[in-house]
C-alpha positions in Angstrom: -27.4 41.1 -82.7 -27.2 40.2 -78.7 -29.9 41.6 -76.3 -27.4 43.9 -74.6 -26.0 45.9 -78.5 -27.6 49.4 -78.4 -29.3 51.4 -76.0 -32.1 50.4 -73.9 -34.3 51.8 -71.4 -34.3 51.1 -68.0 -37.4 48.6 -68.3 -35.9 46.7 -70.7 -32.8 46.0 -68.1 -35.1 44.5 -66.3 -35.4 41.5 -68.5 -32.0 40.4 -68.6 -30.1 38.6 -65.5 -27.7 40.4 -63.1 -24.4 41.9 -63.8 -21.1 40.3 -62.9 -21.2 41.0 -59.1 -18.7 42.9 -56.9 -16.7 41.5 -53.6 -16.7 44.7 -50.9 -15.4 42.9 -48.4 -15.1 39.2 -46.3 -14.3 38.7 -42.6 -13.5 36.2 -40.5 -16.3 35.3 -37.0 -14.9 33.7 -34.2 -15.9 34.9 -31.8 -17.1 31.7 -30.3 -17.0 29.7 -32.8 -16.4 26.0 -32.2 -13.4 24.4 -33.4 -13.5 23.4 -37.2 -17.0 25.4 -37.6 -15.2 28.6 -38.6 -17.3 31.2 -40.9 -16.7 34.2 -42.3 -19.1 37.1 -43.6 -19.0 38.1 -47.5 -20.0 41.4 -48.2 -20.8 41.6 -52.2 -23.4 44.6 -54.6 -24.2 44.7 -58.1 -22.9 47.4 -60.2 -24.4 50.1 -61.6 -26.8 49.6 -63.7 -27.5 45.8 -63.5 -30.4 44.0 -63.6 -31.7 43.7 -59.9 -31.2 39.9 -58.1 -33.5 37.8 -56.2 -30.8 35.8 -54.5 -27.1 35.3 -54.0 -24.8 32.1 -53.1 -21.6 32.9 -51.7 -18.8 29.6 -52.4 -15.6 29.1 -50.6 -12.1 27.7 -52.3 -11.1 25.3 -51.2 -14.0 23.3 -49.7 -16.7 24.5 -51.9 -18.6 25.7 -48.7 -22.0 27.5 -49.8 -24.2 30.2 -48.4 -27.2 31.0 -50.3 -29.4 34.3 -49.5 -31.6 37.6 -50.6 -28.8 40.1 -49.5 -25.8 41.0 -48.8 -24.2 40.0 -46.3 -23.9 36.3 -46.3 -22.6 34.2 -43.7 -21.1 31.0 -44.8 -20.1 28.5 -41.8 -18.7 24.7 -41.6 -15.1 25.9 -42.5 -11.9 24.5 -41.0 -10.2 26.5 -38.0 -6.2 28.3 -39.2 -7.2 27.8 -42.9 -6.9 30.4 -45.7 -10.0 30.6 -48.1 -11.4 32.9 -51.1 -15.1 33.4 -51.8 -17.0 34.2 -55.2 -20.6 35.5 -56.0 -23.2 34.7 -58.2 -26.2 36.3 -58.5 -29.2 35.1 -59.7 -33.3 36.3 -60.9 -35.8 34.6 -63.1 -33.9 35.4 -66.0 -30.6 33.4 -64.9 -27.1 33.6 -63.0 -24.7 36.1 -63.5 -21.1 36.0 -64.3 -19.3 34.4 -61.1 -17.3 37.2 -59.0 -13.6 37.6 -58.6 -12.2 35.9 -55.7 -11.8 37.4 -52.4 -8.7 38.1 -51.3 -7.9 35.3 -48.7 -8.6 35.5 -45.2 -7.9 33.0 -42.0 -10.6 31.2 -40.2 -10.1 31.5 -36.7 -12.4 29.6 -34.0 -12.0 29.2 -30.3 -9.2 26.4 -29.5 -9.1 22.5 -29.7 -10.4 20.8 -26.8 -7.2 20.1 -24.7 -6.1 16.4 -25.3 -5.0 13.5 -23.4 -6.0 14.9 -20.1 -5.5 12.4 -16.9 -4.1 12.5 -13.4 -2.0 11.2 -11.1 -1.5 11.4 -6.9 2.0 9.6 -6.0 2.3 12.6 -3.9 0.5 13.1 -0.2 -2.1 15.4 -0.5 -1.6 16.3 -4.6 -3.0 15.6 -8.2 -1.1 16.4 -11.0 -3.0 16.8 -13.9 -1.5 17.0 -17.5 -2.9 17.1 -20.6 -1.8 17.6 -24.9 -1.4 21.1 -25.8 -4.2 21.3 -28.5 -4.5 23.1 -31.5 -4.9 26.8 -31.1 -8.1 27.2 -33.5 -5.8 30.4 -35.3 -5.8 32.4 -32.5 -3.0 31.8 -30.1 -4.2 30.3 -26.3 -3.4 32.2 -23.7 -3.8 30.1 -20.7 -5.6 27.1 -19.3 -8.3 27.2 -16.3 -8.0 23.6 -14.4 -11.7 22.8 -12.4 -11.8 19.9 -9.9 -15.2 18.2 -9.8 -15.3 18.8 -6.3 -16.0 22.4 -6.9 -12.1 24.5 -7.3 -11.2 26.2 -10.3 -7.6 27.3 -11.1 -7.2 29.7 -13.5 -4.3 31.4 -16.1 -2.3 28.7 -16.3 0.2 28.8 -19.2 1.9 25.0 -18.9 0.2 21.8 -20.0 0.5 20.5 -16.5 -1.0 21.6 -12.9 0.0 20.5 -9.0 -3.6 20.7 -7.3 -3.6 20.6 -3.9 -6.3 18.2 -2.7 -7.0 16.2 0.8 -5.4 13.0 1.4 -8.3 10.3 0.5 -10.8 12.1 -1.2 -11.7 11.2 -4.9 -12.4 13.5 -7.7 -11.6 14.3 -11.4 -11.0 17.2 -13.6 -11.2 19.0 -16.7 -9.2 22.0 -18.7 -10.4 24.6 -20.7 -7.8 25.9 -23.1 -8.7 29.6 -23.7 -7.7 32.1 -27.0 -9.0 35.6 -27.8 -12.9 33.8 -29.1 -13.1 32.1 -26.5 -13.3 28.5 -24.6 -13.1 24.7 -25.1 -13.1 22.2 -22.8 -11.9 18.8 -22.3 -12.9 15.7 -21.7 -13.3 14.9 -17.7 -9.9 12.7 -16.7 -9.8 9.5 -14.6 -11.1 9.5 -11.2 -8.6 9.6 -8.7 -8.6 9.4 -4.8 -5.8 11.6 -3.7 -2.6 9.7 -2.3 -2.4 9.7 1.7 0.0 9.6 3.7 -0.6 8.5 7.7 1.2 10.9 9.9 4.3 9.3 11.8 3.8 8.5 15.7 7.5 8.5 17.6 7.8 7.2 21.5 9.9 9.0 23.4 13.7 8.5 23.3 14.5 4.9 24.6 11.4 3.4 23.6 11.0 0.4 21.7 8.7 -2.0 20.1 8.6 -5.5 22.0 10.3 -8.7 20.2 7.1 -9.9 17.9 5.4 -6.7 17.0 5.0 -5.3 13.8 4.7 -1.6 12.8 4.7 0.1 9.8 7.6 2.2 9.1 7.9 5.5 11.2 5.8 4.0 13.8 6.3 2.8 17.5 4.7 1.3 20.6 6.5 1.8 23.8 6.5 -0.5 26.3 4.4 0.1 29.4 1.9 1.7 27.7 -1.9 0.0 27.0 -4.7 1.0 24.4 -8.4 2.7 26.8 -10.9 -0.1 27.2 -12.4 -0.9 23.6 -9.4 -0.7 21.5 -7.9 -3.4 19.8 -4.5 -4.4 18.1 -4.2 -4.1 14.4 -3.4 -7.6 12.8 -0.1 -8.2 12.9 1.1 -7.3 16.2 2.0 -10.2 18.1 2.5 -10.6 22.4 5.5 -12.3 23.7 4.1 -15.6 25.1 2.0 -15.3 28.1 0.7 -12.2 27.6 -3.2 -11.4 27.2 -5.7 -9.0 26.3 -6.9 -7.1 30.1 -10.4 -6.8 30.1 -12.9 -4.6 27.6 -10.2 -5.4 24.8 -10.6 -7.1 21.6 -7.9 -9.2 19.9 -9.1 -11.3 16.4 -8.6 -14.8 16.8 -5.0 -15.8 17.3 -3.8 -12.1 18.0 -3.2 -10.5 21.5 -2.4 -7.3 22.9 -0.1 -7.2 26.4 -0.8 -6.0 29.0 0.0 -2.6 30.5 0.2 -1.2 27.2 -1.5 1.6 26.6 -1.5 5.0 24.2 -1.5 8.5 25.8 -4.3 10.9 25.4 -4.6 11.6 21.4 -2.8 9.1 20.1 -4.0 6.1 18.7 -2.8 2.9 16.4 -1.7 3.5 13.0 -3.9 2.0 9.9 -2.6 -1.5 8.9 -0.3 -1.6 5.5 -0.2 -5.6 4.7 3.0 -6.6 3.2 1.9 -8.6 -0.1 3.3 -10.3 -3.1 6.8 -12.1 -3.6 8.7 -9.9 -6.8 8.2 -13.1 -9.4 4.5 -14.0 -8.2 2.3 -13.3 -11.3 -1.0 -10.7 -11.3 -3.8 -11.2 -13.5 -3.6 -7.5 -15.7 -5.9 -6.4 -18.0 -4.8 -7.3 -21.6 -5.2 -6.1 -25.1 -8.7 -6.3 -25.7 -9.6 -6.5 -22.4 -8.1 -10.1 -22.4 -6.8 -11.6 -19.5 -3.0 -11.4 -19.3 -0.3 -11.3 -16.2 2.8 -9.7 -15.1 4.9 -10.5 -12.6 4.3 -8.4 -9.2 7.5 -6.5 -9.2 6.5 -5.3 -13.1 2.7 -4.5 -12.1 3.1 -0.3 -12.1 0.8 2.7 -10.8 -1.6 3.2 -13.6 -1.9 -0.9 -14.7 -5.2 -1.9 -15.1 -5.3 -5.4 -13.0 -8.5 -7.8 -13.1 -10.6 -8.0 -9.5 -13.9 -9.3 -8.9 -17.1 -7.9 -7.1 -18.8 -9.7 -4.4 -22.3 -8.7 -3.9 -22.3 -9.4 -0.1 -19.4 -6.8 0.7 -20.0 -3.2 1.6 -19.6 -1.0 -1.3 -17.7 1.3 0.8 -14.3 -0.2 2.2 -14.8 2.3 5.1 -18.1 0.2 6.3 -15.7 -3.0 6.6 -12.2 -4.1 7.4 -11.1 -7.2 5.8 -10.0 -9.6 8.0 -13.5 -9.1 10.3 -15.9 -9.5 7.0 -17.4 -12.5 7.1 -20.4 -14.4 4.9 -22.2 -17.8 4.5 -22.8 -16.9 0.8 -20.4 -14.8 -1.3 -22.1 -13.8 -4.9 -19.1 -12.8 -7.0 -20.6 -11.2 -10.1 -17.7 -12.0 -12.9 -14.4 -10.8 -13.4 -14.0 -6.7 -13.5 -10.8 -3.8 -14.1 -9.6 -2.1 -11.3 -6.9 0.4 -11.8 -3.6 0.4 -9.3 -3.2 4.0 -7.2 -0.6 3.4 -5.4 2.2 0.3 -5.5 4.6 0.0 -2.0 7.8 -2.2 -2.0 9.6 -3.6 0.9 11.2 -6.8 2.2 10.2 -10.0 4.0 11.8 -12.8 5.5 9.3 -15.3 4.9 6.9 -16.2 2.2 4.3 -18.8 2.4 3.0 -21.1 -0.8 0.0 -22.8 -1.7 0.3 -26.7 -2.8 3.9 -26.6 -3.3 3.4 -24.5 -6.0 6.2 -21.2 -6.2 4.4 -19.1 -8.5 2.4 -18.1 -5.6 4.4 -16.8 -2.7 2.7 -14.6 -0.1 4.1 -13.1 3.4 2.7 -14.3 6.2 0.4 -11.2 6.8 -1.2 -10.9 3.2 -5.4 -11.5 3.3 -6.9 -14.4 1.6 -10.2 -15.0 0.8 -10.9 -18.3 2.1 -14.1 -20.5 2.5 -14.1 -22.6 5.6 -16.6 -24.9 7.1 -19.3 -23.0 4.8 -18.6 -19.7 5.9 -16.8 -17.0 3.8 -13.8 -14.8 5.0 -10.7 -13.0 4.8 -7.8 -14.8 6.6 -4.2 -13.6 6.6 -1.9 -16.7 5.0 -0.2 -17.4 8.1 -4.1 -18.7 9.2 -4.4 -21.0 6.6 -5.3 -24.7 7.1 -5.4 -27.7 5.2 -9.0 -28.4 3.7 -9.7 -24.4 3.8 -11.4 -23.6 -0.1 -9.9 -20.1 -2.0 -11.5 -18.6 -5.0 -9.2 -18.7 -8.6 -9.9 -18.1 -11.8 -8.9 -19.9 -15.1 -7.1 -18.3 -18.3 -10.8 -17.7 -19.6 -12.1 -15.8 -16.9 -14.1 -18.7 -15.4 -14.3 -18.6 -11.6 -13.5 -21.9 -9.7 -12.3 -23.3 -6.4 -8.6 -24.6 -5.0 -8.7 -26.7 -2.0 -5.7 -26.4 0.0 -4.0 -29.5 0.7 -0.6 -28.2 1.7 0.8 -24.9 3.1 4.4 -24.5 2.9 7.0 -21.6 4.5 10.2 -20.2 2.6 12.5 -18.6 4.9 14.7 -16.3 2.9 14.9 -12.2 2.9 12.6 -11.3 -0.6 11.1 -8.4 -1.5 8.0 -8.0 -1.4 4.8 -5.9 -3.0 1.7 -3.9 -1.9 -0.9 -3.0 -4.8 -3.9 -0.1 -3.2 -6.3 -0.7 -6.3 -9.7 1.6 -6.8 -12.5 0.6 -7.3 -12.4 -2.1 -6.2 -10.3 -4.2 -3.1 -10.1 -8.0 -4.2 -7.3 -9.1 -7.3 -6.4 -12.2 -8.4 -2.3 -13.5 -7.5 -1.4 -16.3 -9.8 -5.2 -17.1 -9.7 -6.1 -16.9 -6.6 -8.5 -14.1 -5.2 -6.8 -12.3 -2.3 -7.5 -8.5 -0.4 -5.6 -6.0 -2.4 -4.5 -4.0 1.0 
């Protein structure tokens, strides 16, 4: 005859273990609950009668995620975000488990979003970042806008696309992140690229009738009048040129081989425009960063914004390119500390009418105006190509990364209209062309 046949007493319930417990309720917590580590509360009792419990555990389906406890309610946690699950009971005392429960009736896990994926940015644009990113999963609770924060200190927020136009100052460098937002809260990306903001140098006109002199060179949208001169102090960016006989007047400064004419001058507030140097024939080859961080190359005219490109850092130069300009650097030792990834910001594409090569060799064709780095008589510098000599040294590497020498012992000029490539590459300024380390601006 079993224990439980006939009548008993209260105290004799005692000795037996629990009854078949009773599911009151379960409900979903996420309220700021982080993505994939839903949980939801089961409420559960013991029906009349029964035997009293010492302890519960509370099992999900599917998963067979536990929570284990002395009372109801118990909170079981760990469970996927947008999933459906049932829970069942079992109650337990020194005397054994009871009976599992009847499942739940199935409810959704909901948790705060996915972190937004993907997220980068991009500045081909004066004075704007646009940032993008994946939409991410919604955590079972539909997102209801993104907040966009600069790491210069600006927040944007209710945006409902998966892109953003910040507005940023010309030059400056920051990055960002998104944080995707749904009715339990936030998640937050990853921080994007660094990027310094694209600039774009205001346009200086002469007045009507004015005109550059025959040998100067100006970047488009800008023009030097005739008759006018630069205060006491200025100089003349390389690349403008003097018709013959003409000289620097006194208190100027010209670099070696340039020279600014006289009675020339700019009027109050006005001043020279920063110097763009013309670059790279279309077909000469750029050392790009490979799969696997392997050394590879494209041709220049295939090189795009966003192309990782191989560079190398000198110890001697100033970290900031704003301490130094290029062609006035100079060094008796240069410390180049291996081959490193620079990222192309900006590319610029325009024509030339001559190109200058290296040892007769036509892989590597650069305008007249594009810096070298060149050792000469046992001093380190950048010189434009057109100021190359026989016996100068330049800096290449081989297909292995190894850095080595080329001593130049022929320069030869290609007169034909080409067009021609700019890189600006951050972090740092000097990449390789067919090999040989030049200044990337």
């Amino acid at each position: 005859m079993s224990k439980r046949t006939g009548k008993k007493s209260a105290q004799q319930n005692d000795w037996l273990e629990p009854f078949k417990p009773i599911i009151d309720s379960v409900t979903d917590v996420g309220t700021n609950r982080l993505y994939n580590n839903g949980a939801v509360s089961v409420a559960f009792s013991l029906p009349a009668g029964s035997p009293p419990a010492t302890s519960y555990t509370v099992t999900s389906s599917p998963g067979g995620f536990t929570a284990t406890g002395a009372a109801s309610p118990l909170l079981v946690e760990s469970l996927a975000s947008n999933t459906g699950y049932t829970f069942t009971v079992v109650a337990s005392n020194n005397y054994g488990n009871s009976v599992s429960s009847d499942p739940s009736s199935s409810v959704t896990v909901t948790t705060v979003p996915q972190a937004p994926q993907s997220a980068s940015v991009t500045s081909t644009v004066a004075d704007r970042d646009d940032v993008s990113w994946s939409e991410p999963a919604n955590g079972g609770k539909s997102i209801t806008s993104y907040t966009v924060t600069s790491s210069d200190g600006p927040s944007y927020p209710n945006i409902t696309s998966t892109s953003y136009q910040v507005s940023e100052s010309g030059g400056t460098t920051q990055s960002y992140t998104i944080v995707a937002i749904n009715a339990n809260g936030t998640s937050a990306s990853a921080s994007t690229n660094s990027i310094t903001t694209y600039f774009s140098p205001p346009s200086f006109f002469s007045p009507p009738g004015f005109f550059a002199p025959p040998g100067f060179f100006a970047p488009p949208g800008f023009f030097s009048p005739p008759g006018f001169f630069s205060p006491p102090g200025f100089f003349a960016p390389p690349g403008f040129f003097a018709p013959p006989g003409f000289f620097a007047p006194p208190g100027f400064f010209a670099p070696p081989g340039f020279f600014s004419p006289p009675g020339f001058f700019s009027p109050p507030g006005f001043f020279g425009p920063p110097y763009f140097s013309k670059c790279l024939h279309d077909d000469t080859p750029v050392t790009v960063v490979g799969p696997n961080d392997s050394i590879d190359y494209k041709a220049a005219k295939d090189v795009q914004e966003g192309d990782w490109i191989w560079a190398v850092d000198i110890t001697e130069l100033p970290s900031d390119e704003a301490a130094y300009s290029s062609l006035f650097w100079s060094s008796p030792t240069a410390t180049m500390n291996g081959m490193v990834k620079t990222q192309v910001i900006n590319k610029y594409t325009s024509l030339a009418e001559e190109t200058i090569t290296i040892n007769n060799n036509p892989a590597s064709r650069f305008t007249k105006d594009h810096p070298m780095f060149v050792t000469r008589n046992g001093v380190n510098s950048f010189m434009l190509a057109d100021s190359l000599q026989v016996g100068d040294i330049l800096s290449m590497h081989d297909n292995q990364g190894n850095i080595s020498q080329l001593t130049i012992n022929s320069i030869e000029s290609i007169l034909e209209e080409c067009v021609v490539h700019t890189f600006n590459a951050e972090p740092y300024d000097l990449i390789y062309a067919n090999g040989i380390l030049t200044h990337n601006k």
